[in-house]
C-alpha positions in Angstrom: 3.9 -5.2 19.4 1.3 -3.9 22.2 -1.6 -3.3 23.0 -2.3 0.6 22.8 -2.3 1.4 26.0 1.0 0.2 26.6 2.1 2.2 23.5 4.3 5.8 24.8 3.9 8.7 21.8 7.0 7.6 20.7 6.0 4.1 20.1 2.5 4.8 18.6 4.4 7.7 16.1 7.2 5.9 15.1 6.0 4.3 11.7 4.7 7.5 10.8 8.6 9.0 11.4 9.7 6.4 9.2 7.2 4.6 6.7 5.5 8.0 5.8 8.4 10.3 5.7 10.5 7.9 3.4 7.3 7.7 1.2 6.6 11.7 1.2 10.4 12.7 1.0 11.3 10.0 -2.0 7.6 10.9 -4.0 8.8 14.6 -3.0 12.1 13.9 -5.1 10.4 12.1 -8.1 8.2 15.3 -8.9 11.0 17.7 -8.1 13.8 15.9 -10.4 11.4 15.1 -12.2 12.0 11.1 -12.9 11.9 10.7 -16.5 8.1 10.0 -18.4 6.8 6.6 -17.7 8.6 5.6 -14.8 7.0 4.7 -11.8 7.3 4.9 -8.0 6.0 1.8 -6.1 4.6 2.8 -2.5 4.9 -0.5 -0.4 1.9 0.0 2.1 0.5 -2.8 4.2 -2.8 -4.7 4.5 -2.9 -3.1 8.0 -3.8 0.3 6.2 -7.2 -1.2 5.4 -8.1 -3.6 8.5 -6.1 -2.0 11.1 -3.5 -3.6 12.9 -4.2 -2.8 16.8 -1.0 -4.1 18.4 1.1 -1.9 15.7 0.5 1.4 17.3 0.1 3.7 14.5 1.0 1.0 12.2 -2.0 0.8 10.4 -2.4 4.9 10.0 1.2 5.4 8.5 0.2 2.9 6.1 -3.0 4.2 5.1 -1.3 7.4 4.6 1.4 6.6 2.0 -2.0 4.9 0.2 -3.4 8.4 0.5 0.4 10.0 -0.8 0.7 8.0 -3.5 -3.1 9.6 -5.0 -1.7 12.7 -3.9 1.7 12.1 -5.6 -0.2 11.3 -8.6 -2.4 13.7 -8.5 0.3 16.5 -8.7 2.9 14.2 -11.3 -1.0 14.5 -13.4 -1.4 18.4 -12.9 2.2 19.5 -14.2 2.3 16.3 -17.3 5.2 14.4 -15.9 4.0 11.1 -16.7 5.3 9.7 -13.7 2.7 6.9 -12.3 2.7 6.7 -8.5 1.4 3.1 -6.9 0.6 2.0 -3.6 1.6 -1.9 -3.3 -0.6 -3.2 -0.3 0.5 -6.7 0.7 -2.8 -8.1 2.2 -1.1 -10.5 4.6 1.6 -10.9 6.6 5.4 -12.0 4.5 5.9 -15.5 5.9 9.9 -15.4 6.7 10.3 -12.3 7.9 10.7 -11.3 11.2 7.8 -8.5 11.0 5.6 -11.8 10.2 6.9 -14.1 13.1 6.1 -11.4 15.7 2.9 -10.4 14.3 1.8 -13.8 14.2 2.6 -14.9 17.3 1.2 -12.2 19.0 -2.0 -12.3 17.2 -2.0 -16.0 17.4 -1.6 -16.1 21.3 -4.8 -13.4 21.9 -6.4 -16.9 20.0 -4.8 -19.1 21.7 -2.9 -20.6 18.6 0.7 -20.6 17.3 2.5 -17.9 15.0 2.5 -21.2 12.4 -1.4 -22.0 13.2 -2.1 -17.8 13.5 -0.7 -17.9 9.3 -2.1 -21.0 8.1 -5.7 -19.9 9.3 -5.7 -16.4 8.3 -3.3 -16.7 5.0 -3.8 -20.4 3.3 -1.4 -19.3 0.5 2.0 -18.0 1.6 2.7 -14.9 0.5 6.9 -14.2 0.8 8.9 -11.4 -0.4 10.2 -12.8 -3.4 5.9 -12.6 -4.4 6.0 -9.1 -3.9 9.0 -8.4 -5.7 7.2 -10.3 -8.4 4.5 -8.1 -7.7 6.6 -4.9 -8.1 7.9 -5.8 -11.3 4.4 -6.6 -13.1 3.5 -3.1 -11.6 6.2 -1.8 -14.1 6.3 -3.4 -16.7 2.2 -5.2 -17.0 0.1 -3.0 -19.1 -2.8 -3.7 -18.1 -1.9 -2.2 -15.1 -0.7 0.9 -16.3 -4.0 3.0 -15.8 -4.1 1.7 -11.8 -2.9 3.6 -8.9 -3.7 1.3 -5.7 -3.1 -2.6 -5.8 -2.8 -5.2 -3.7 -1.0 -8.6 -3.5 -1.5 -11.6 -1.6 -0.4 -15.6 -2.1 -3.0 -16.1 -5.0 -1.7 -12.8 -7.2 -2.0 -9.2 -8.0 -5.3 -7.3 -7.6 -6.2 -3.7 -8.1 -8.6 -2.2 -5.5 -10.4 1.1 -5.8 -8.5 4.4 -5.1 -9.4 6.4 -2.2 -9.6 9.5 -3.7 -12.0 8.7 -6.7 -14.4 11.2 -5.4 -12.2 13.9 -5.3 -10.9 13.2 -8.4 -14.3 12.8 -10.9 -15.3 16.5 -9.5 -13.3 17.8 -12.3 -13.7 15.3 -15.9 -10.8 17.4 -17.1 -8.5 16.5 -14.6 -6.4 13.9 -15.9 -6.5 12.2 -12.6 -10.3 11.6 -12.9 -9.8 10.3 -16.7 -7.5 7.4 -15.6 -10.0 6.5 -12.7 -12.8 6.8 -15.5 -10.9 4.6 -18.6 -12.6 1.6 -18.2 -11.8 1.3 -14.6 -14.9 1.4 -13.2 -15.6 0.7 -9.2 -16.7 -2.5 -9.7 -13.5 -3.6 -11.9 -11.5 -1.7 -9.3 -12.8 -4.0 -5.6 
């Protein structure tokens, strides 16, 4: 954890070496096997994809990317009929007991002056652990109600889905079957 300018290339790029090829080389492997209809790839992403994260480096980019590879996934599992659902998982806060946490809180904490401990209990009033989003992964699999989404996120109080970021792209063309599950029902305001 750093500031930016103490960041090397190496630094900045590593979460994109790691985080977004594991995502792009495992979603790769689902459409080429193909996995079997219905199943469904969970893309763990991070709540820094959406408010940035500015002592991670590229952090927060990588993550936003496997958000945007997981529509992309999708979209491609939709234009060959593999029935294959591709989710991003976005845990809106930071995963009290693990060591990613502890550093992130304490070094956002002490540009506040405040603890690691006082950093999570302002900014995340409900713990969120990892056993929660394991719990979130499995409703993601098995919940039908959430069959038809593609982006959700999961924080201390629950599961929530949260608008895709390629709905634009995808109502260009009603045929698309892409653009039909963004248009079932789901509509923007359902989906924020």
């Amino acid at each position: 954890m750093a500031p930016v300018e103490e960041q090397s290339w190496e630094s900045f790029s590593a979460p994109w070496n790691v985080d977004v090829k594991i995502a792009f080389e495992v979603g790769r492997a689902a459409l080429a096997r193909p996995l079997r209809p219905h199943s469904t790839v969970v893309i763990v992403s991070s709540g820094a994809a959406l408010g940035g994260s500015p002592l991670s480096g590229g952090y927060a980019g990588a993550k936003r990317m496997q958000m945007f590879l997981a529509d992309y996934l999708q979209y491609a599992a939709d234009a060959r009929d593999l029935g294959i659902r591709f989710v991003a998982l976005v845990p809106r806060q930071l995963l009290v007991g693990t060591a990613i946490a502890e550093a992130a809180a304490g070094a956002y904490g002490a540009l506040n002056g405040q603890s690691a401990e006082a950093h999570l209990k302002q900014h995340y009033p409900v713990p969120l652990d990892p056993a929660g989003v394991a719990r979130a992964i499995v409703s993601i699999a098995t919940d039908e109600e959430l069959r038809q989404k593609t982006l959700l996120a999961v924080t201390g109080k629950g599961l929530k889905a949260i608008r895709s970021l390629l709905t634009c792209v995808y109502t260009a063309n009603k045929q698309n079957p892409v653009a039909q599950r963004e248009h079932s029902g789901n509509t923007p305001a359902e989906r924020a």
